[in-house]
NUKENU-837019 format. One record per residue (C-alpha): residue number from 1; x, y, z. Coordinates in Angstrom, 1 decimal, padded with zeros to 4 digits. Last residue first. Example, Ala and Ser with C-alpha at 12.3 -4.5 7.8 and 13.67 -1.06 7.14 Angstrom:
<nodes>
<2 <013.7 -001.1 007.1>>
<1 <012.3 -004.5 007.8>>
</nodes>
This chain:
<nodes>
<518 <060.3 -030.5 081.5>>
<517 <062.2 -027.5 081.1>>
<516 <060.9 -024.0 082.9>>
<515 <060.6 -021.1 081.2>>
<514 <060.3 -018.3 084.0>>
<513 <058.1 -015.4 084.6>>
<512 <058.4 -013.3 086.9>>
<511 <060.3 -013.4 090.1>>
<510 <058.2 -011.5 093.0>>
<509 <054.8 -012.1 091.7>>
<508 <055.4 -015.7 090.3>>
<507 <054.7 -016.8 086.8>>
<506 <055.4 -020.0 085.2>>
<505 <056.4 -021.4 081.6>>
<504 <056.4 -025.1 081.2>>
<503 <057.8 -027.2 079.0>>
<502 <058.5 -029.2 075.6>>
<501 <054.8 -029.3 074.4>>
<500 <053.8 -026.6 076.6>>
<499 <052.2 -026.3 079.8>>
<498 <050.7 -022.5 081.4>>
<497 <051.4 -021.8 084.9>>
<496 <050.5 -018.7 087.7>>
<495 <052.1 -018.8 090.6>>
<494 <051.7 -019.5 094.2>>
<493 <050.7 -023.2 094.7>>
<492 <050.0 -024.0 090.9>>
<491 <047.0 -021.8 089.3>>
<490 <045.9 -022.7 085.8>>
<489 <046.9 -020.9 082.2>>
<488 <045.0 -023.1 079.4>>
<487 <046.8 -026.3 079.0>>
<486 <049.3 -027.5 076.2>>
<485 <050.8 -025.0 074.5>>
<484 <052.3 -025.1 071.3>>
<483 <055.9 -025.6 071.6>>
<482 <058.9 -024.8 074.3>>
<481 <061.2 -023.5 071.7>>
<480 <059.1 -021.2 069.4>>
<479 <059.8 -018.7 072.6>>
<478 <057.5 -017.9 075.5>>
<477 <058.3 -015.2 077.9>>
<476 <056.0 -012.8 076.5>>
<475 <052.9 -015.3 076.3>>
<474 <053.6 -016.1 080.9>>
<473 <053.4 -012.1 080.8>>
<472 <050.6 -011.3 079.5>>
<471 <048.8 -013.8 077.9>>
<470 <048.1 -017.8 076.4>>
<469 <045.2 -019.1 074.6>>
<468 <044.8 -022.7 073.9>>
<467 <043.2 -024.9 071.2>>
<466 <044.2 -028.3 070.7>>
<465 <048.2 -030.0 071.1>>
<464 <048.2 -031.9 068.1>>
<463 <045.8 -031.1 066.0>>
<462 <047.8 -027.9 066.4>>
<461 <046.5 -024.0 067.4>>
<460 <047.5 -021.1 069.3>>
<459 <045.0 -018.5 071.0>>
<458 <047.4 -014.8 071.6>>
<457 <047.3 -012.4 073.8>>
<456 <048.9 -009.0 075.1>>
<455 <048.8 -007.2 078.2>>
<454 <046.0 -005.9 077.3>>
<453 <044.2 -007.8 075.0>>
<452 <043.3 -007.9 071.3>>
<451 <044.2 -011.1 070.2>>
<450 <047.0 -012.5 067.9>>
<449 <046.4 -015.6 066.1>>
<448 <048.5 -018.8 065.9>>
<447 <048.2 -021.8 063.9>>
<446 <051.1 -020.6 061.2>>
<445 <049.3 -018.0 060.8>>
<444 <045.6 -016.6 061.7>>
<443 <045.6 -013.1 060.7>>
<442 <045.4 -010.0 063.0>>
<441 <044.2 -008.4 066.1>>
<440 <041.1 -011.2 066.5>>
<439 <038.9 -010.3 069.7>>
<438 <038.8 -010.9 073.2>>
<437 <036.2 -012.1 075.1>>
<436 <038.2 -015.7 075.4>>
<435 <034.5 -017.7 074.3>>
<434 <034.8 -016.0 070.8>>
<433 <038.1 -016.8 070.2>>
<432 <037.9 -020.2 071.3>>
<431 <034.8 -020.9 069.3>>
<430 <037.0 -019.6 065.9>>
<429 <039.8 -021.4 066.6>>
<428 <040.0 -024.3 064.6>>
<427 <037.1 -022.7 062.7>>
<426 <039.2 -019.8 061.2>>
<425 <038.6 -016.4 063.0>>
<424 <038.3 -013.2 060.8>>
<423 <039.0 -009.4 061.4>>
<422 <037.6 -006.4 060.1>>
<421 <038.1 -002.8 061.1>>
<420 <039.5 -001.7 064.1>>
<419 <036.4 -000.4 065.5>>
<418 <035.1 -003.2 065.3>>
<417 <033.7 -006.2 062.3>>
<416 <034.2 -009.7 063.7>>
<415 <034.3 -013.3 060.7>>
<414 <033.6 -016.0 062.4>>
<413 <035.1 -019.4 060.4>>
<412 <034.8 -021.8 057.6>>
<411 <030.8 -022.8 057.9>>
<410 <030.4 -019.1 058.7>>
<409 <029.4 -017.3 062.1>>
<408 <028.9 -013.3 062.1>>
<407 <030.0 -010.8 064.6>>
<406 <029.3 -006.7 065.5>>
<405 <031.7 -005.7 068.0>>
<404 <031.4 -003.1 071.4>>
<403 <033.9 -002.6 073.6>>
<402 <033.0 -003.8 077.4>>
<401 <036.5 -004.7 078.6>>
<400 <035.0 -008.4 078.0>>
<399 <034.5 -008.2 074.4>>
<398 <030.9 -006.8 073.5>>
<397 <028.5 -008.5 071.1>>
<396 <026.4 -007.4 068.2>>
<395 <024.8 -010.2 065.9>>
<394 <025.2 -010.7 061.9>>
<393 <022.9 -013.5 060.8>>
<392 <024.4 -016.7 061.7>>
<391 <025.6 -020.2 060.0>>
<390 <026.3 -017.9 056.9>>
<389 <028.1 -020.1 054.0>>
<388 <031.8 -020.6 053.2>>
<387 <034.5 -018.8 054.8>>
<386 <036.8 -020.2 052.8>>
<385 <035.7 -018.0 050.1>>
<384 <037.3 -014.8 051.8>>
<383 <035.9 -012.0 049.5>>
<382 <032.3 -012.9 049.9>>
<381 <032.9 -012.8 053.8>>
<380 <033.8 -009.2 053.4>>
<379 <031.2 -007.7 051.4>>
<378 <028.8 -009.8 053.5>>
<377 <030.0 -007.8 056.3>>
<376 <029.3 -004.2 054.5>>
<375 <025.9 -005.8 053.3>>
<374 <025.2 -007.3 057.0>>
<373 <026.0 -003.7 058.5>>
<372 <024.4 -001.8 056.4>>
<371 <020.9 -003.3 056.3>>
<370 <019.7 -003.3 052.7>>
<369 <017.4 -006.6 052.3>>
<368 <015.4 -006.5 049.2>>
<367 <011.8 -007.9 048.6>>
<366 <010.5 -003.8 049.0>>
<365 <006.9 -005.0 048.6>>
<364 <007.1 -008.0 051.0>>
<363 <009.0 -005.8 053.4>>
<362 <006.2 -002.9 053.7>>
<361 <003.7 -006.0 053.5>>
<360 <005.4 -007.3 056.1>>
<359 <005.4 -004.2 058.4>>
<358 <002.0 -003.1 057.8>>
<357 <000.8 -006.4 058.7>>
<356 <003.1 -005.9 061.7>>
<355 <001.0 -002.8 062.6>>
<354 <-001.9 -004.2 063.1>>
<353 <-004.3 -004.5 060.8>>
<352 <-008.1 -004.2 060.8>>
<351 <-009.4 -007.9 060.5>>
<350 <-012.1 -007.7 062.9>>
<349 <-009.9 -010.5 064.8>>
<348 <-007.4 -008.3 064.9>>
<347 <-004.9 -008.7 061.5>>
<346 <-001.1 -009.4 062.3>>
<345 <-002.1 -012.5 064.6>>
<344 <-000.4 -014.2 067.0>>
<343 <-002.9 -012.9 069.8>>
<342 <-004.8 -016.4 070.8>>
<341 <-002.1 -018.0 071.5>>
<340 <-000.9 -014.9 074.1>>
<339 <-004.4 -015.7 076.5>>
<338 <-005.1 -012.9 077.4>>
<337 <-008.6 -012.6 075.0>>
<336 <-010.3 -009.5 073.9>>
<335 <-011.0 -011.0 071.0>>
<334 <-010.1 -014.7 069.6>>
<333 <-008.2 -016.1 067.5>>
<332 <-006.0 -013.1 065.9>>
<331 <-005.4 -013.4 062.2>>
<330 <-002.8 -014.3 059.5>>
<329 <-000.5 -016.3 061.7>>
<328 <001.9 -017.2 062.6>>
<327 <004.6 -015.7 059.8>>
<326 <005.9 -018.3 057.6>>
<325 <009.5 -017.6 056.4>>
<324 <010.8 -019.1 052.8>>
<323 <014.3 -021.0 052.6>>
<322 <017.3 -020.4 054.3>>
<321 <020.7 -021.9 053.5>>
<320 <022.7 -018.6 053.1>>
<319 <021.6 -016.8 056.1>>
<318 <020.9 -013.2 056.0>>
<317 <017.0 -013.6 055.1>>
<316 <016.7 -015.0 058.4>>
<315 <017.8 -011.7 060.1>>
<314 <016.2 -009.0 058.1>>
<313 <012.6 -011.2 058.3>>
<312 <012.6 -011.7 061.7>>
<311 <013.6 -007.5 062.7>>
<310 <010.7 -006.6 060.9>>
<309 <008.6 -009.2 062.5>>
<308 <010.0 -008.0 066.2>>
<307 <009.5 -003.9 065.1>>
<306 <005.7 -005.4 064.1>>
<305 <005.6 -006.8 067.4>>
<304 <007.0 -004.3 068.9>>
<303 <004.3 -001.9 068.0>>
<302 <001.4 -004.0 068.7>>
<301 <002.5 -003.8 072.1>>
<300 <004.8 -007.3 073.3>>
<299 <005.9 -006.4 076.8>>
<298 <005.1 -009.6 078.4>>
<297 <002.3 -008.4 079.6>>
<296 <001.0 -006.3 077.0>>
<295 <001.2 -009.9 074.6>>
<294 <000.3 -009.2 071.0>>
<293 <001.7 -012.4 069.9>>
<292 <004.8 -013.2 068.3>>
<291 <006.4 -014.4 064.7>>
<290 <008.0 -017.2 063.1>>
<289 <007.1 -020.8 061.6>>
<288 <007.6 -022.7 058.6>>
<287 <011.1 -021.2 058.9>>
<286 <012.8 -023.5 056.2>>
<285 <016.1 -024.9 056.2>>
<284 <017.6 -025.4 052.9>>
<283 <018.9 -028.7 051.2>>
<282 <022.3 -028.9 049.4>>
<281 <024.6 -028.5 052.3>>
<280 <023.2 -032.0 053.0>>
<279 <026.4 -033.6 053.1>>
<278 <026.1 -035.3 056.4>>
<277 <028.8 -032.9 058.3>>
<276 <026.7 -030.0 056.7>>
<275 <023.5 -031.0 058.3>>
<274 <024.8 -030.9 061.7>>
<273 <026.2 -027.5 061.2>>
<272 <022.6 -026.9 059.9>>
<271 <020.8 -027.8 063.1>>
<270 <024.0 -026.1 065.0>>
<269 <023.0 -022.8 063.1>>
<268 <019.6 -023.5 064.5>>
<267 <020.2 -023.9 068.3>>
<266 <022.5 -021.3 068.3>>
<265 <019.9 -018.9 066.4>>
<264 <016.5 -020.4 068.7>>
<263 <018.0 -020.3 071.9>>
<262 <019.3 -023.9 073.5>>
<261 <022.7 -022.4 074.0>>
<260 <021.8 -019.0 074.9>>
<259 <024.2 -016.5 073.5>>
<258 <022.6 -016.0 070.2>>
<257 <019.3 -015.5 071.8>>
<256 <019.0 -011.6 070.8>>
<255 <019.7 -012.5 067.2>>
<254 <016.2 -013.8 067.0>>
<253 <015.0 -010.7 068.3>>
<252 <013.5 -010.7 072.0>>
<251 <009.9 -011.6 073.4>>
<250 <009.6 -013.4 071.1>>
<249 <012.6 -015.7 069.8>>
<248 <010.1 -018.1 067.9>>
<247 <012.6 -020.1 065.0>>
<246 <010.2 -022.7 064.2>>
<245 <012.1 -025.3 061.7>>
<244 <011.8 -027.1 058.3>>
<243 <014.4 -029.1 056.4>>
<242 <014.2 -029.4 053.3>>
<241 <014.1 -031.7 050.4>>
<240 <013.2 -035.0 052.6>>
<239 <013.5 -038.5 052.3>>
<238 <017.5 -039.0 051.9>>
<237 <018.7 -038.6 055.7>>
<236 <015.8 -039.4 057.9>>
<235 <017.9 -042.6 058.5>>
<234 <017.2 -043.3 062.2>>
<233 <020.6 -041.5 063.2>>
<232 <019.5 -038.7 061.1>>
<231 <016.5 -038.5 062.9>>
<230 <018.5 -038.9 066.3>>
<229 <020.4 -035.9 065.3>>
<228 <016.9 -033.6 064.4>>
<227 <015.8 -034.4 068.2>>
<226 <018.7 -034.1 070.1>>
<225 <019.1 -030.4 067.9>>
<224 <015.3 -029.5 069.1>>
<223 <016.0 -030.3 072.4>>
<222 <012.5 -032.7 073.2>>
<221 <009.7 -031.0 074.6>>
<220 <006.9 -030.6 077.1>>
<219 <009.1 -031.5 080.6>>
<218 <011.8 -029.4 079.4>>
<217 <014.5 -029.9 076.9>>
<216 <015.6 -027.3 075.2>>
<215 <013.6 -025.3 072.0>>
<214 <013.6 -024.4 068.5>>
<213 <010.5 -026.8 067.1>>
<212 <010.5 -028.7 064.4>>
<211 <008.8 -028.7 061.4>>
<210 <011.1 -032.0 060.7>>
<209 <010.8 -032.9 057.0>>
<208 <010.2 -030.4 054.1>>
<207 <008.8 -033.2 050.7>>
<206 <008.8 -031.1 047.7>>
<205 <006.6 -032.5 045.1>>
<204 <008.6 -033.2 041.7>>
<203 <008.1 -036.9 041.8>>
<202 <004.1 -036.4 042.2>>
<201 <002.4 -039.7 043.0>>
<200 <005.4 -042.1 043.3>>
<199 <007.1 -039.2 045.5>>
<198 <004.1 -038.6 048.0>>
<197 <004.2 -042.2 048.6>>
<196 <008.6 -042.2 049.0>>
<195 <008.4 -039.2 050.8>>
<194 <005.2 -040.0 053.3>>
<193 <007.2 -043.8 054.3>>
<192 <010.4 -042.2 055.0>>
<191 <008.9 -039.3 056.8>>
<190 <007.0 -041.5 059.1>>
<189 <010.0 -044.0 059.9>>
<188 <011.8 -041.2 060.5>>
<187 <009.1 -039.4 063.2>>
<186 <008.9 -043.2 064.7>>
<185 <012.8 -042.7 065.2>>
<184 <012.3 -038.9 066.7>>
<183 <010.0 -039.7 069.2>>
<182 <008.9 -036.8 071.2>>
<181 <006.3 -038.0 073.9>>
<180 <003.0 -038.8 074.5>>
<179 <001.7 -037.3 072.4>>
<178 <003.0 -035.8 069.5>>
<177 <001.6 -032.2 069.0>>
<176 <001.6 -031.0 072.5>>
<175 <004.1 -033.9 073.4>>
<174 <007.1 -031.7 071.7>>
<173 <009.5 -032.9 069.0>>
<172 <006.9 -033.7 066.7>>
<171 <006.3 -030.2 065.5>>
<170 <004.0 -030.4 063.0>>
<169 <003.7 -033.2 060.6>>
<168 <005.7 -033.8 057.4>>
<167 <005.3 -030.6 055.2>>
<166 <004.5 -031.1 052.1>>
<165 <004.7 -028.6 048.7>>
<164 <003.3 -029.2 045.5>>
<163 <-000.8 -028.5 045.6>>
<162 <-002.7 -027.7 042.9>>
<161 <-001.4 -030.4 040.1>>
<160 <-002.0 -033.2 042.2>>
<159 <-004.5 -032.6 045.5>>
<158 <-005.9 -035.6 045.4>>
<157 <-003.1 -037.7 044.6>>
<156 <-000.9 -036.2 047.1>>
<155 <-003.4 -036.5 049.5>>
<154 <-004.1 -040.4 049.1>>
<153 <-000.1 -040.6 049.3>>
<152 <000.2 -038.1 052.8>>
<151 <-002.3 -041.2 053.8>>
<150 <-000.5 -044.1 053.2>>
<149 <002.8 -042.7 054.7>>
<148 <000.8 -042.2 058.1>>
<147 <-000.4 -045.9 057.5>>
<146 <002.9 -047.4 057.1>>
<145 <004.4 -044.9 060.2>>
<144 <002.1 -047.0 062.4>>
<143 <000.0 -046.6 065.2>>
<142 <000.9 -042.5 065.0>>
<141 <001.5 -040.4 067.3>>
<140 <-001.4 -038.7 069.6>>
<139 <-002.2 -035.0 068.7>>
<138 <-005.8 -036.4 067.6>>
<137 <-007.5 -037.7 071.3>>
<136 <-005.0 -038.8 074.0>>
<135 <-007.6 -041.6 074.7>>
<134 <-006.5 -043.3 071.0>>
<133 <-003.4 -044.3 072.3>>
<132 <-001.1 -045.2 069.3>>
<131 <-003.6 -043.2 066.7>>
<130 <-005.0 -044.5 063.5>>
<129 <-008.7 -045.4 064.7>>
<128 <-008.7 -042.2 066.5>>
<127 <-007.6 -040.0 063.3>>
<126 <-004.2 -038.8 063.6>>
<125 <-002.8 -034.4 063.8>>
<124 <-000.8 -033.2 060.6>>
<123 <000.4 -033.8 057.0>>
<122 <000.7 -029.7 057.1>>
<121 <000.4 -028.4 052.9>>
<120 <002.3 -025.5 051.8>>
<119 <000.1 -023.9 049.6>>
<118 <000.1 -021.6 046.2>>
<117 <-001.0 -018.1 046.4>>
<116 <-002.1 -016.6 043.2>>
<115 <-005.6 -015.3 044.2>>
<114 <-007.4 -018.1 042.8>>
<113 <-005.0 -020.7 044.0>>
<112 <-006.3 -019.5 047.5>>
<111 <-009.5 -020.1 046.7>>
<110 <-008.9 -023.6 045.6>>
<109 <-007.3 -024.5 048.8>>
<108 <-009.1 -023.5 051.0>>
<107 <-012.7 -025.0 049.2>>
<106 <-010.6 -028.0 048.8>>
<105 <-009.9 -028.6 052.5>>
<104 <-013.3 -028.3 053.0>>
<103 <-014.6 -030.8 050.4>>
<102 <-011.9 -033.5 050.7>>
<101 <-013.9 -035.4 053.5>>
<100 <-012.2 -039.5 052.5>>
<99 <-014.1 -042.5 054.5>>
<98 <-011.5 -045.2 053.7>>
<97 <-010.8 -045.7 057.5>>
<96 <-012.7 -043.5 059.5>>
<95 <-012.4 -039.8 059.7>>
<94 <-009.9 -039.6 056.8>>
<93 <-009.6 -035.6 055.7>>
<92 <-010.8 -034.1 058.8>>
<91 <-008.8 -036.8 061.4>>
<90 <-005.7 -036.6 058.6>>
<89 <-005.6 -033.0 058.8>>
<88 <-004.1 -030.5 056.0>>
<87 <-003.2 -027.6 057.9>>
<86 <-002.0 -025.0 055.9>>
<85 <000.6 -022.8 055.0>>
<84 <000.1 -020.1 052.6>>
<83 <002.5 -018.4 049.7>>
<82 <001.9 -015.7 047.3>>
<81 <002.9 -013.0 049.9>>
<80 <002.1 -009.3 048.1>>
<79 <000.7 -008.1 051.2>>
<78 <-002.7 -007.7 049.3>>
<77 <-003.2 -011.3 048.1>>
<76 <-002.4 -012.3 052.1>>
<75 <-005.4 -010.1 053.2>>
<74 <-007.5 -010.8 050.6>>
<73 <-007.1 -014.6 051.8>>
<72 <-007.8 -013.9 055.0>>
<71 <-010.9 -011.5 054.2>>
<70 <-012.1 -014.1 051.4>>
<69 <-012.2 -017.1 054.3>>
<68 <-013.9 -014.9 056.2>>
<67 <-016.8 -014.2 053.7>>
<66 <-017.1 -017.3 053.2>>
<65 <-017.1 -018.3 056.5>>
<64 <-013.9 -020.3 058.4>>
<63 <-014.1 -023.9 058.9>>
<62 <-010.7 -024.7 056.8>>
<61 <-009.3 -021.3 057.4>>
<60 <-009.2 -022.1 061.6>>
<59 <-006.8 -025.1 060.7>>
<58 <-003.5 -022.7 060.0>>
<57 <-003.5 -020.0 058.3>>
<56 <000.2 -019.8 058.1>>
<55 <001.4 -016.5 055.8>>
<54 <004.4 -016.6 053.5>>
<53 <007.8 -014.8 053.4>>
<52 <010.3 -015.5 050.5>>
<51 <013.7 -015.2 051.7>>
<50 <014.9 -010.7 051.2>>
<49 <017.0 -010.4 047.9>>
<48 <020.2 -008.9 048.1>>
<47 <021.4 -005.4 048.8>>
<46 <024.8 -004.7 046.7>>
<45 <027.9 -004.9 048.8>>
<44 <029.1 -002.7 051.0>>
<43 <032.9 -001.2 050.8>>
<42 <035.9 -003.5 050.4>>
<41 <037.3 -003.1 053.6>>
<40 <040.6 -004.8 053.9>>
<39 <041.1 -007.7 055.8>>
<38 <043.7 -008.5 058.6>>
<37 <044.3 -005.3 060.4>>
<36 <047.9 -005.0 062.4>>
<35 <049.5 -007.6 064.1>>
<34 <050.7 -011.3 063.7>>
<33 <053.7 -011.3 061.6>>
<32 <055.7 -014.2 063.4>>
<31 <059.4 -013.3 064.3>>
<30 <061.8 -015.4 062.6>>
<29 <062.7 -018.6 064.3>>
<28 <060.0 -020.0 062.2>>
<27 <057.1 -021.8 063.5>>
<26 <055.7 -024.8 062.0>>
<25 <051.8 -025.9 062.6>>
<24 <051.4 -028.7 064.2>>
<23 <049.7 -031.9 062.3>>
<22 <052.0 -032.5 059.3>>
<21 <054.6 -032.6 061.8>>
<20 <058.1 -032.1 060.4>>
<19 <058.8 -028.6 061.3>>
<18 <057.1 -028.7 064.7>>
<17 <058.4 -031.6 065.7>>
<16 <062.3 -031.2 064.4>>
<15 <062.8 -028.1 065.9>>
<14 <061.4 -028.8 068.7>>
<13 <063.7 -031.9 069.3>>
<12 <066.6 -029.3 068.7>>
<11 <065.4 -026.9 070.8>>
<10 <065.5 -029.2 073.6>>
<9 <068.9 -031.0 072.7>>
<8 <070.5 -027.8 072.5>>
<7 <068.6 -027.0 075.9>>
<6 <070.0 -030.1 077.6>>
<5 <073.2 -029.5 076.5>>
<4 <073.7 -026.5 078.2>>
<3 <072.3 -027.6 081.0>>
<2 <074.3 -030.8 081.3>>
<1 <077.4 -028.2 081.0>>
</nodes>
């Protein structure tokens, strides 16, 4: 009899919870509808536009010949690109204080509006008599962010009415180009001070912050993500229009590191996640920086890099918030050299191309992206607007009996195209999903979504009670009853248990599963 009543008085209780909860789910006593395809297939979409791709010349244009400054330049004119990046050095253009060199810089830059190509200017490298430590020579920081803000002013003026677009430094998460060390709150302070003097001079100038690099932590660099967080923390937010970023994935794809945590896709959709929870959904992310060198090596021929360029441009232009693409860089260094820096180009240093020249220009011309899969996904994902905008381009993946999937990540979810059509993940589950290795069987209801697993599965969901995925037999014994689980399924002496709100359900060899009451 206690029994008894203790199991009215259980389901009672569970009733009530997860009925009047606004933060669980409720769950009928009527079975759930969880199987069977989710979304229909609308068919692919239209192509859209591929991002605007540009050329970085970098500091070699600015002491290059004549007649190879008009080769480089040709060579962008000819590709269709109408866009350069270029260093605009403070030690070149201010070599002592109120000494001003605008000559070379002007010759670049004026030849390049010429042909139709406008510039994105570097506010880059510090004069010795600016620097912190002057004996680290012109990649050290900064004395003063005041000073640094001074200068992208003078250049601003100078340049007004030719030039409209600054970058603020080069990446300054690593000590290569910030020495001695990554320092994100001098790096706000900087870009504070450049927007609000480049502002005054030209209020439609676009100020792109960060240039940061897409890489962990090692003993040259800063995490990329630590470092854009701790400009936000410093107040970065507010003094730039975009955000800019260098997205290398050689000697893979870009889509090829989505499953490495400090890889230059997760590292970068997590950027803009980070942007989004401050508002700036607004602002693009620009890849001031992408490509590979000709590296035999490291298995880079001529021929994959222009396969790894082609592969660049397909995949950034599939994300919502990206700006323009800058491939490094126009030509190669030096000749017959192993070292990979000096091999980024797509002309040789003759300036015959390779055949990524022939690849951009190819893609330049064309300006439309086609690929099947993204246009039948983003067919999809622009019929579910919840989903929100592309964190990811679309990458393959395997579930963990080895069938193959194609995903991509949204603001409001992942959306998973296999062979049994298309299937979509909101965020409160969406990570779980993907790390289970199973995928999505049906829609997400009531906070629960069925999985496709042998033996069954399914990930259930309250703000209550988290993210937890139960199977087999431990999910076929449950019943609305015992409530959202509480634990993932964990070993207890001999059997097999999985906790729920208002029990437990565990799983011996011999016996089964039981539901057990706490």
């Amino acid at each position: 009899m206690q029994v008894h009543v203790r199991r009215l008085l259980l389901v009672a209780l569970a009733g009530v919870l997860l009925a009047g909860c606004g933060s669980a789910p409720a769950v009928q006593q009527n079975p759930l509808v969880l199987d069977g395809p989710s979304i229909p297939d609308p068919g692919p979409s239209a192509p859209v536009p591929l991002k605007p791709i540009g050329f970085t010349g970098g500091a070699p244009l600015l002491w290059a010949s004549e007649d190879e400054l008009d080769r480089s330049l040709d060579a962008v004119a000819a590709s269709g690109s109408t866009r350069l990046r270029l260093d605009m050095a403070w030690p070149l253009l201010e070599p002592q204080p109120g000494v001003q060199v605008w000559e070379p810089t002007d010759r670049v830059v004026d030849a390049a509006l010429a042909r139709g190509i406008e510039v994105l200017a570097i506010l880059d490298y510090t004069p010795e008599w600016a620097a912190a430590d002057p004996s680290l020579g012109l990649t050290s920081k900064p004395a003063s962010a005041q000073e640094y803000g001074r200068y992208a002013g003078q250049v601003a003026q100078h340049f007004s009415g030719r030039v409209h677009h600054y970058e603020i430094w080069n990446e300054p998460n690593g000590k290569v180009f910030f020495a001695p060390w990554a320092d994100p709150e001098l790096y706000a302070d900087m870009l504070r001070e450049a927007y609000t003097q480049i502002k005054a001079v030209d209020p439609d100038a676009m100020v792109i912050g960060g240039a940061i690099g897409a890489v962990g932590d090692n003993e040259n660099t800063m995490n990329g993500l630590t470092f854009l967080k701790r400009m936000y923390a410093a107040g970065a937010q507010g003094y730039f229009d975009a955000l800019s970023v260098h997205p290398y994935s050689y000697p893979g794809t870009l889509v090829g590191t989505e499953s490495i945590p400090d890889g230059a896709l997760r590292m970068i959709a997590d950027m803009r996640r980070h942007m989004l929870t401050h508002g700036d959904d607004q602002k693009q992310i620009w890849a001031t920086e992408f490509g590979s060198p000709t590296d035999v090596g490291a298995g880079i021929t001529e021929d994959r890099q222009g396969e790894l360029m082609t592969s660049f441009i397909r995949e950034w232009s599939q994300l919502s918030f990206a700006g323009p693409m800058y491939v490094h860089e126009i030509r190669d260094r030096l000749a017959g050299s192993d070292n990979p820096e000096d091999n980024f180009g797509v002309l040789h240093r003759d300036f015959t191309p390779k055949p990524a020249y022939t690849a951009l220009t190819s893609a330049i011309k064309s300006g439309m992206l086609d690929d099947p899969e993204y246009l039948a996904m983003n067919a999809v994902a622009q019929s579910i607007p919840s989903l929100g905008e592309s964190l990811t381009p679309v990458y393959p993946g395997h579930d963990r009996i080895g069938r193959p999937y194609v995903a991509q990540e949204f603001a409001g979810g992942v959306l998973f195209r296999s062979a049994n059509g298309f299937a979509m993940s909101p965020n409160q589950v969406a990570s779980t999903v993907l790390a289970s290795g199973f995928l999505p069987a049906g829609p997400y209801v009531q906070g629960i979504q069925q999985l496709d697993a042998d033996g069954g599965a399914r990930v259930f969901h309250s703000e209550r009670t988290g993210v937890h995925v139960v199977r087999g037999a431990i999910l076929d014994a449950w019943t609305p009853e015992i409530g959202y689980p509480t634990s993932e399924e964990y070993q207890d002496g001999t059997g097999r248990v999985t906790d729920f709100e208002f029990g437990r359900i565990r799983w011996e060899v011999d016996s089964g599963a039981q539901v057990l009451a706490r």
